[in-house]
SETORLO-596984 format. One record per residue (C-alpha): residue number from 1; residue in one letter; x, y, z. Coordinates in Angstrom, 3 decimals, m for minus. Each point is the difference from the previous one (the first is absolute). Example, Ala and Ser with C-alpha at 12.3 -4.5 7.8 and 13.67 -1.06 7.14 Angstrom:
2
+------+------+----------+----------+----------+
! resi ! resn !        u !        v !        w !
+------+------+----------+----------+----------+
!    1 !    a !   12.300 !   m4.500 !    7.800 !
!    2 !    s !    1.370 !    3.440 !   m0.660 !
+------+------+----------+----------+----------+
# end
This chain:
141
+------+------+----------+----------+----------+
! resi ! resn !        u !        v !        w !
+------+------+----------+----------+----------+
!    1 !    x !  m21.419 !   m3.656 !   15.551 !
!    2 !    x !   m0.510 !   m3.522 !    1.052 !
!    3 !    x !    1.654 !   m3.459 !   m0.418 !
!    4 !    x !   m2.497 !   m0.982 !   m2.148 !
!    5 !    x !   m0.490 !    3.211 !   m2.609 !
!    6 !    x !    1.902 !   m0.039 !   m3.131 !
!    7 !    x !    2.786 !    2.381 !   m0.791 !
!    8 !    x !   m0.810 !    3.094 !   m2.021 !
!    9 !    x !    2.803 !   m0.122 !   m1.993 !
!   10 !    x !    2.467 !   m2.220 !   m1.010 !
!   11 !    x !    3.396 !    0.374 !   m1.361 !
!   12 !    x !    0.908 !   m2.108 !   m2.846 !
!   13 !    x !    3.341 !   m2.011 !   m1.794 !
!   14 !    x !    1.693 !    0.393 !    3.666 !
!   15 !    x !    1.381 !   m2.648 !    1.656 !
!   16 !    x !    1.445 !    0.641 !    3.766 !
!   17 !    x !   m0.570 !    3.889 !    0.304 !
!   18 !    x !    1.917 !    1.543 !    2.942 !
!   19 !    x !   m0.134 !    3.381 !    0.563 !
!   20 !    x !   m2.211 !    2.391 !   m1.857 !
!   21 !    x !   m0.181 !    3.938 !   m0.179 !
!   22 !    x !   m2.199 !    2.256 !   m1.584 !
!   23 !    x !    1.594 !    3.624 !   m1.829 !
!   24 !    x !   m1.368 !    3.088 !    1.910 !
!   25 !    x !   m2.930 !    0.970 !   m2.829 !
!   26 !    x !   m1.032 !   m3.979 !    0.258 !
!   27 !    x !   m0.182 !   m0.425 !   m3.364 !
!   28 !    x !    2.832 !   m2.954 !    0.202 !
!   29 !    x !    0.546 !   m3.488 !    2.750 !
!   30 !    x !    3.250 !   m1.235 !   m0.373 !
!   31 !    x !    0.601 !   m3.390 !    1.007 !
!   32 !    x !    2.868 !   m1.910 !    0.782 !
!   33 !    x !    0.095 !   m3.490 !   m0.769 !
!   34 !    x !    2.109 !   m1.937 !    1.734 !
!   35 !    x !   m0.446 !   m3.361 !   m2.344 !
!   36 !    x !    1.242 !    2.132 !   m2.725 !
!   37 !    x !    2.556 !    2.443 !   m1.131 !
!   38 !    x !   m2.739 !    2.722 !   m0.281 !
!   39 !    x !   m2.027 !    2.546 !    1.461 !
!   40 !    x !   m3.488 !    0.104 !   m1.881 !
!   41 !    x !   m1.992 !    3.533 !   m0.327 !
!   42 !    x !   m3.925 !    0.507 !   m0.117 !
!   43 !    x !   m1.812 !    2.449 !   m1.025 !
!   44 !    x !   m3.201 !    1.049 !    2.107 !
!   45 !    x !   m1.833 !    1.169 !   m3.181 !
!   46 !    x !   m3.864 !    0.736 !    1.215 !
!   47 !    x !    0.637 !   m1.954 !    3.773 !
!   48 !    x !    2.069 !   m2.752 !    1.206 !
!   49 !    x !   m3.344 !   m2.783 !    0.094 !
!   50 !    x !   m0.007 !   m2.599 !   m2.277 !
!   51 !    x !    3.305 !   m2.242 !   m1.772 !
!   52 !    x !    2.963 !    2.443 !   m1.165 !
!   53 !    x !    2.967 !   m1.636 !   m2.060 !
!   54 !    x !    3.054 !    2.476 !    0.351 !
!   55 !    x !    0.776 !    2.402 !   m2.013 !
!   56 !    x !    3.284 !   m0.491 !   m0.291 !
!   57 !    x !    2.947 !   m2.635 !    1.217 !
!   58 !    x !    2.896 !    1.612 !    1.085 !
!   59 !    x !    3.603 !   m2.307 !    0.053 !
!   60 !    x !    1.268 !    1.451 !    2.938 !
!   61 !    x !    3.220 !   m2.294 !    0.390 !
!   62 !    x !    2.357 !   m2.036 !   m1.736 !
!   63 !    x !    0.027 !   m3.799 !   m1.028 !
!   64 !    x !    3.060 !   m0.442 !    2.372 !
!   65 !    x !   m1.600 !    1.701 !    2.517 !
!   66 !    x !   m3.503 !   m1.202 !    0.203 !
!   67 !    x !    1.895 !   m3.795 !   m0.316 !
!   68 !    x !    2.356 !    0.175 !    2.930 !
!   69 !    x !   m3.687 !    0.621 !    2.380 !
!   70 !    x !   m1.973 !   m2.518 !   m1.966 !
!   71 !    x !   m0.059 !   m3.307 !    2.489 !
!   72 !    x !   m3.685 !   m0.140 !   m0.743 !
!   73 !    x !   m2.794 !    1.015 !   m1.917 !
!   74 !    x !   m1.308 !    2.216 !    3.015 !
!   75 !    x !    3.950 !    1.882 !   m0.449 !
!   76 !    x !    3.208 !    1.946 !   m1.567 !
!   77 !    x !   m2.911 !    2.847 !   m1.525 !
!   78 !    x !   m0.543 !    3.788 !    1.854 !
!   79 !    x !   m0.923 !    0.098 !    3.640 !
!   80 !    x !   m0.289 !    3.485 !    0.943 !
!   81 !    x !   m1.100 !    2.761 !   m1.729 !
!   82 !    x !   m0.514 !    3.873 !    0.468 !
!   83 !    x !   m0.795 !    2.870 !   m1.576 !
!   84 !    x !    1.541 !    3.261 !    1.056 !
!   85 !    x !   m1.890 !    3.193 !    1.342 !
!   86 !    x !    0.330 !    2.136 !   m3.183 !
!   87 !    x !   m1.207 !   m2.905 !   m2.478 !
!   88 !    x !    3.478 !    0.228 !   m1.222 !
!   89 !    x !    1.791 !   m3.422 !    0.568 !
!   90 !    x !   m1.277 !   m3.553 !    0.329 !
!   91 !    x !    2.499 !   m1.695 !    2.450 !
!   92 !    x !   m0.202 !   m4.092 !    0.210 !
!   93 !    x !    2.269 !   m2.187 !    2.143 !
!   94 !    x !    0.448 !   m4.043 !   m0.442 !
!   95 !    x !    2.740 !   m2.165 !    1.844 !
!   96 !    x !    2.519 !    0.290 !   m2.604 !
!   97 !    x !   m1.076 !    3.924 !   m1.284 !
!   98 !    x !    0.112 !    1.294 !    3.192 !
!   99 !    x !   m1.207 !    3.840 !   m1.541 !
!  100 !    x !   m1.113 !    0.831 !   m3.674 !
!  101 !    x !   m1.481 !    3.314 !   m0.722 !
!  102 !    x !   m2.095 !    0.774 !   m3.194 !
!  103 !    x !   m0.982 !    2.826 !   m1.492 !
!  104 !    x !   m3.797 !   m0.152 !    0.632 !
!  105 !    x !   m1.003 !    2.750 !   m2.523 !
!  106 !    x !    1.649 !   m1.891 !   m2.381 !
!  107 !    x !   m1.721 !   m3.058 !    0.754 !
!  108 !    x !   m3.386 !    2.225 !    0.244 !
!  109 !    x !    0.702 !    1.841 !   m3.774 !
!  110 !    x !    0.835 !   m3.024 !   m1.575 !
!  111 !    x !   m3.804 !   m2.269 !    0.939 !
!  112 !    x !   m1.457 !    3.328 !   m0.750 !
!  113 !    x !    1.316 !   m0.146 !   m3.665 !
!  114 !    x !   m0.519 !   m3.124 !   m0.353 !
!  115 !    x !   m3.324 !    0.777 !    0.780 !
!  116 !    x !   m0.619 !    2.819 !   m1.998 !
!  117 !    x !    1.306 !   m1.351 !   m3.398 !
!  118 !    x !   m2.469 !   m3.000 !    0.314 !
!  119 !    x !    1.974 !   m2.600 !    1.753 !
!  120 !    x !   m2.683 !   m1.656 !    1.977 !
!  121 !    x !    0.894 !    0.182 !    3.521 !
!  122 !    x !   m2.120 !   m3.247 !    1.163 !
!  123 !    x !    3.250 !   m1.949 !   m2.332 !
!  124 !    x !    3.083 !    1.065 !    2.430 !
!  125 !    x !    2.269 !   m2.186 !   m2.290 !
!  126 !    x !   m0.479 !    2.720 !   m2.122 !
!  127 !    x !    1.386 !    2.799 !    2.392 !
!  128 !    x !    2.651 !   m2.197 !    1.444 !
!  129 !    x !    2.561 !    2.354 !    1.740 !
!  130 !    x !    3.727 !   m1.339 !    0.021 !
!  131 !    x !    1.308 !    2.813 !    1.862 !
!  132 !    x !    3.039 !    0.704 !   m2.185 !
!  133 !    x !   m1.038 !    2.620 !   m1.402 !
!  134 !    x !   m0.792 !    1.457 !    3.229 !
!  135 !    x !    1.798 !    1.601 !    2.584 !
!  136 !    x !    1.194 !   m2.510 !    2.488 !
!  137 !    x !    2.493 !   m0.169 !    3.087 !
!  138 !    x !    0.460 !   m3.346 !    2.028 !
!  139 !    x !    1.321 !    0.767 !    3.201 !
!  140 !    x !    2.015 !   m2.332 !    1.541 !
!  141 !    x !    1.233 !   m2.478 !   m2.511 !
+------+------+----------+----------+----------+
# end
């Protein structure tokens, strides 16, 4: 890897990602976005190389939330961003969510439908997650 050598991959529709993980077979990257009130989830498919839209765009916080941080474009969105040991529970923080914990199977099962009944997974508007119909705990509000 040099200065001058492209990427190999590149990670589209994401505007100020900070902090990523991968799940423990991966298969997934989940990215925070701090710009936005979303964490966006690829799929590795055959390799990671090449442009990958996500699969899915997951609405991890409220309007009134996401607001209250929003003094820029660059702000108010998710800045950390974990998943847990057992692939259980995808844990994000942001100033004014301190903790929110998802239910990362749930997440998982739901792009894999999606998938498998024909949704195209390169169209994440398609697979949009709102979360509330998931299982969902914010600490500290």
């Amino acid at each position: 890897m040099t200065p001058d050598k492209d990427p190999d991959g590149y990670l589209m529709r994401l505007a100020y990602p900070h902090g990523l993980r991968f799940t423990a077979d991966g298969r997934y990257m989940f990215v925070a976005d701090a710009g936005l009130p979303f964490v966006h989830v690829y799929a590795r498919g055959a390799g990671w190389e090449g442009r990958r839209p996500p699969v899915a765009n997951i609405r991890i916080m409220s309007d009134f939330d996401y607001l209250k941080g929003r003094y820029n474009t660059q702000e108010g969105g998710p800045k950390g961003l974990e998943i847990d040991a057992q692939n259980h529970l995808l844990l994000v923080t942001s100033e004014f969510q301190p903790l929110a914990a998802f239910d990362l199977q749930a997440i998982i099962g739901q792009i894999e439908a999606a998938d498998q009944s024909g949704v195209a997974t390169r169209n994440a508007s398609r697979i949009r997650s709102t979360m509330k119909s998931m299982k969902r705990r914010v600490f500290g509000s």
